[in-house]
C-alpha positions in Angstrom: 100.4 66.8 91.4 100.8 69.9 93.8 98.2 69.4 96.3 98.0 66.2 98.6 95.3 65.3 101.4 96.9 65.0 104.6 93.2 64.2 106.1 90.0 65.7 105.7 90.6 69.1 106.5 94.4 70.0 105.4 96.2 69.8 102.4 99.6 69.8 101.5 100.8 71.7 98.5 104.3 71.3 97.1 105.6 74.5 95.7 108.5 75.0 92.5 110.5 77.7 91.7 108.7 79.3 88.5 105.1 78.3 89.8 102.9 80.2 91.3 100.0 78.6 93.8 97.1 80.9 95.2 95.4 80.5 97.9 92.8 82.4 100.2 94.1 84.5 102.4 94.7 83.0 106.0 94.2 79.6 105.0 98.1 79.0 105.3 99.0 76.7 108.5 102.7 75.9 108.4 105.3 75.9 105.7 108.8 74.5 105.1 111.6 75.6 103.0 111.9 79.2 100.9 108.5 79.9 100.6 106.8 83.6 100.2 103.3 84.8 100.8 102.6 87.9 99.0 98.5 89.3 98.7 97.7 88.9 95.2 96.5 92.0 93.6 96.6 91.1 89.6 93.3 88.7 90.0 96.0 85.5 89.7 95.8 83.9 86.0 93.4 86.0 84.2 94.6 89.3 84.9 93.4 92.6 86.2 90.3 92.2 84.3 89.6 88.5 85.8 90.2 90.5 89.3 87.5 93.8 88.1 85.4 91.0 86.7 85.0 88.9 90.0 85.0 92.4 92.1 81.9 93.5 90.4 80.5 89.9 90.4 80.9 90.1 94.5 83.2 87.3 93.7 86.6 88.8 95.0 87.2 86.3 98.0 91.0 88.1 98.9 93.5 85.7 97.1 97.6 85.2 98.3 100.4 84.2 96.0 102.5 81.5 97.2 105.9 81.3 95.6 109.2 79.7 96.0 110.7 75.9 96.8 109.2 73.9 99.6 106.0 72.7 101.1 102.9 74.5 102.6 99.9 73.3 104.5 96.6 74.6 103.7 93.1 74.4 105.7 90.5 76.7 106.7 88.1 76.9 109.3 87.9 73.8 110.2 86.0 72.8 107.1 86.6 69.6 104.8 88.8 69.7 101.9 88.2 68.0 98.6 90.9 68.1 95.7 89.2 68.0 92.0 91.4 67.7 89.4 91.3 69.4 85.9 92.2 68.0 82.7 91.2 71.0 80.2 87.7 71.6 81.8 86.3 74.0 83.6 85.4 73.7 87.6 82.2 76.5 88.7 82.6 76.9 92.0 81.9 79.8 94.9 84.9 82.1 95.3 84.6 81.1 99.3 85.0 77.8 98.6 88.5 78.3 97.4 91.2 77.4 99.9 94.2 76.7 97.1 94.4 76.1 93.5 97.1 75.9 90.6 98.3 79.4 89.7 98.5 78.1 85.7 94.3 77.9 86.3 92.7 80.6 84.2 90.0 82.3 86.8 86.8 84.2 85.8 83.4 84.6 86.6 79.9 83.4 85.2 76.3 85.0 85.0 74.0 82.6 86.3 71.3 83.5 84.1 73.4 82.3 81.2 72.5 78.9 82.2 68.8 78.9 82.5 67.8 82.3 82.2 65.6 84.0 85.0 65.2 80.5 87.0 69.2 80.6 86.6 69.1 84.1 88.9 66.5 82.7 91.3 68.6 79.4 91.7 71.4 82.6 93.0 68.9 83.1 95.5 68.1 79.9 96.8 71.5 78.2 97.3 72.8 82.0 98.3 75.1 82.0 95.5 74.1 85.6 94.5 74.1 86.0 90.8 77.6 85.0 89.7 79.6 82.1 90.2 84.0 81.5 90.0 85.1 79.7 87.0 88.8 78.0 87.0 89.5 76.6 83.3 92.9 74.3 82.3 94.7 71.7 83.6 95.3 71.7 87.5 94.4 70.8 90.7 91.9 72.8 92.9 91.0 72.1 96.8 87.4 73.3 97.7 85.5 73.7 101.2 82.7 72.0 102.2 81.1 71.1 105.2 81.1 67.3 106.2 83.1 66.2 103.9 82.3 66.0 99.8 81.1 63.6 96.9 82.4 63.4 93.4 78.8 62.3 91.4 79.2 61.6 87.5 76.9 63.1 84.9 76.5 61.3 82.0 74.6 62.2 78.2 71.1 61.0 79.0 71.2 60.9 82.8 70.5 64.2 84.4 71.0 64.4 88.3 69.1 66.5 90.5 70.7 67.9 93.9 69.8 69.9 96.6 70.4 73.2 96.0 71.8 73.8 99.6 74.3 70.7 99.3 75.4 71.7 96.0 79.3 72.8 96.2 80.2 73.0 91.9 80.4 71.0 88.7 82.9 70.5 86.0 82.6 69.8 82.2 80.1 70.2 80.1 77.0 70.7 82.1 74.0 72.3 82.3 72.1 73.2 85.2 68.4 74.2 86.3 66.8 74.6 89.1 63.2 73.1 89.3 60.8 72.9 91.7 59.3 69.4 93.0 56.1 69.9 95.4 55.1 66.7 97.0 54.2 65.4 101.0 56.5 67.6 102.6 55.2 70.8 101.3 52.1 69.7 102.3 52.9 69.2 105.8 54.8 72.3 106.1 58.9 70.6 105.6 59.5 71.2 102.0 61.4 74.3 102.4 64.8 73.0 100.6 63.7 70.5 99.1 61.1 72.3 97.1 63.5 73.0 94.8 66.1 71.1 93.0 69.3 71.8 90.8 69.3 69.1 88.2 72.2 68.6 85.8 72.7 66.9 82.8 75.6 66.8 79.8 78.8 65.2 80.9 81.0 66.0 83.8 80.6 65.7 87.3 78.6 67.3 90.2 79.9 68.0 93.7 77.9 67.3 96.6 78.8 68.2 100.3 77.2 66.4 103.4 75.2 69.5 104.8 72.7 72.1 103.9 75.1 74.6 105.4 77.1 77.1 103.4 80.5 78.8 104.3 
């Protein structure tokens, strides 16, 4: 396991010669042992058309290679840190919410319309997403921002989940997402600006949730 929580808002990544970690640029803190840092240019696993992909997507948060034997610790801003860990899946998550993850991860991007067509593209708009999200499929570990810390929710067949749009940080597995809109008492009294619309996910995997309505 490369990455370890040393508390909320720094993790430790052991690095191996032969692996490859990446990382957002700046978000290194201190390092020891033979250790380079070296901006990564070839879009990390995926290639130069994962890196074209994500540029035209406005997903092309600047990326470093870390390479070499030792240790490295990673945090950003002051924000928390949550480690998800993949076994096969896939992770969708905002290219800014990337502080480190597993160079073996395969990275692309995703059209939010695919998953639920024009209201997909509006949900873009609401949680300021834009119109494309970051994909990391494989096995791996990943760290991800988040204001005030994060929660790991379940989705199970049958049991769909609906979040805030504005808390929402990314999901895993093999879910599909909405966003729909739930008018009640506080749109009638002038306070139902977030929460008049929700992201509900069903399938099986796991939602992300952070503690805030703030984004990076």
């Amino acid at each position: 396991m490369p990455f370890r929580e040393i508390n909320a808002k720094m993790v430790e990544a052991a690095v191996f010669p032969g692996q490859r970690i990446f990382s957002q640029r700046g978000a290194m803190l201190a390092y020891k042992g033979e250790v380079s840092f070296t901006p990564n240019t070839q879009g990390g696993q995926g290639g130069l058309a994962s890196m074209i992909g994500r540029r035209v997507a406005g997903e092309a948060t600047p990326l470093m290679t870390v390479e070499g034997s030792g240790t490295v610790l990673f945090g950003h801003g002051g924000h928390h840190v949550h480690i998800v860990h993949l076994s096969g899946d896939t992770l969708y998550v905002e290219a800014d919410r990337l502080l480190a993850f597993d160079g073996t991860l395969e990275q692309g991007t995703m059209f939010l319309g695919s998953q639920g067509g024009v209201m997909g593209m509006v949900r873009g708009q609401v949680t300021g997403q834009g119109l494309f999200t970051t994909t990391l499929r494989g096995s791996g570990a990943v760290a991800v921002m988040a204001h005030g810390g994060v929660v790991e929710l379940p989705i199970t067949p049958g049991r769909s989940i609906h979040v805030d749009p504005q808390a929402y940080v990314g999901h895993r597995g093999d879910v599909q997402n909405k966003l729909t809109t739930a008018l009640g008492w506080r749109d009638m009294v002038g306070r139902g600006s977030g929460e008049a619309f929700q992201l509900e996910l069903s399938g099986s995997g796991a939602v992300y949730v952070q503690a805030s309505e703030e984004k990076l």
